[in-house]
C-alpha positions in Angstrom: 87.8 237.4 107.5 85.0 239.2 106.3 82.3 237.5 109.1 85.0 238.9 111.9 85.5 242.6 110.5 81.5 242.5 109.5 81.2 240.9 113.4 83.0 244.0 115.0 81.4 246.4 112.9 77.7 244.9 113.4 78.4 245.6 117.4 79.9 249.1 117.3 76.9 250.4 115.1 74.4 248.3 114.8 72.8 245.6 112.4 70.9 248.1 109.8 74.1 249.9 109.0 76.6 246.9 108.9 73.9 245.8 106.5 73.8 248.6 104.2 77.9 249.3 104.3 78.4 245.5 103.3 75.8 246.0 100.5 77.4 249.1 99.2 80.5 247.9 99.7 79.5 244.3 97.4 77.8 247.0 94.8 81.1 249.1 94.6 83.3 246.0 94.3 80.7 244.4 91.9 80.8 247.0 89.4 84.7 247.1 89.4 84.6 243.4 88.7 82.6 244.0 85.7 85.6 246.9 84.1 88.3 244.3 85.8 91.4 244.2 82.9 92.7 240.9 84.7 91.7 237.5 86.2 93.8 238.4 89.3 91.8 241.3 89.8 88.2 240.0 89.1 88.9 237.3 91.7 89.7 239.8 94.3 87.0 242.3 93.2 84.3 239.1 93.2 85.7 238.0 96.9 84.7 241.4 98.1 81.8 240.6 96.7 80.7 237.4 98.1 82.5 238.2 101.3 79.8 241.9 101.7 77.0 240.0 100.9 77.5 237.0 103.0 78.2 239.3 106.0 75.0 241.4 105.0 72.8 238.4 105.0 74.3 236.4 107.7 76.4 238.8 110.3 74.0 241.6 110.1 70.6 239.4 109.0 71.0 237.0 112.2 70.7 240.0 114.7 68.1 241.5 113.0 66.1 238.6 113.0 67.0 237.5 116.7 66.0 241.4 117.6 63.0 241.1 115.6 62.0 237.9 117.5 63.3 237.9 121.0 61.1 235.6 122.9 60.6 232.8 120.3 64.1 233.3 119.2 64.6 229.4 118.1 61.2 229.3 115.9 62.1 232.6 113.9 65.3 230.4 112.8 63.5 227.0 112.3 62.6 225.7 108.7 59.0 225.8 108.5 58.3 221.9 107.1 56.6 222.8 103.5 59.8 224.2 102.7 61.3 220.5 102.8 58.2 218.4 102.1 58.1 219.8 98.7 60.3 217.7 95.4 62.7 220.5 93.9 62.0 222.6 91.1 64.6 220.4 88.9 62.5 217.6 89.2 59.7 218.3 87.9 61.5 219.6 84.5 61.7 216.4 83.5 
């Protein structure tokens, strides 16, 4: 629900302000969260939450990043191959 209101929002005004509402919104429901006096509402202050963030970083952070790089569009989203040649942090705890 989140992805289609941050969606609409991210065409009507662009990509840098859909990003900084969903971040404001996520820091306003964040810190009600933290003085929530029930379960019920912590869950729904903490889906806002998730729901601002994810849309800042993935609604908003896609089209910045497909503006930024328009030509080589595909290689800007592409995992460069250190980040999966390398054994995980965990791993080498032990």
């Amino acid at each position: 629900m989140f992805f289609i209101i941050a969606g609409q929002v991210n065409r009507k005004i662009g990509a840098r302000m859909t990003s900084g509402i969903c971040c404001i919104i996520s820091g306003i429901a964040y810190i009600l969260a933290c003085n929530a006096p029930s379960i019920v509402i912590y869950t729904v202050c903490m889906c806002f939450v998730y729901g601002g963030i994810m849309s800042a970083g993935y609604v908003a952070g896609g089209t910045l990043v497909a503006s930024w790089f328009p030509k080589r569009r595909a290689w800007s989203w592409a995992i460069p191959p250190w980040a999966t040649t390398s054994p995980p942090l965990s791993m080498c705890s032990w």
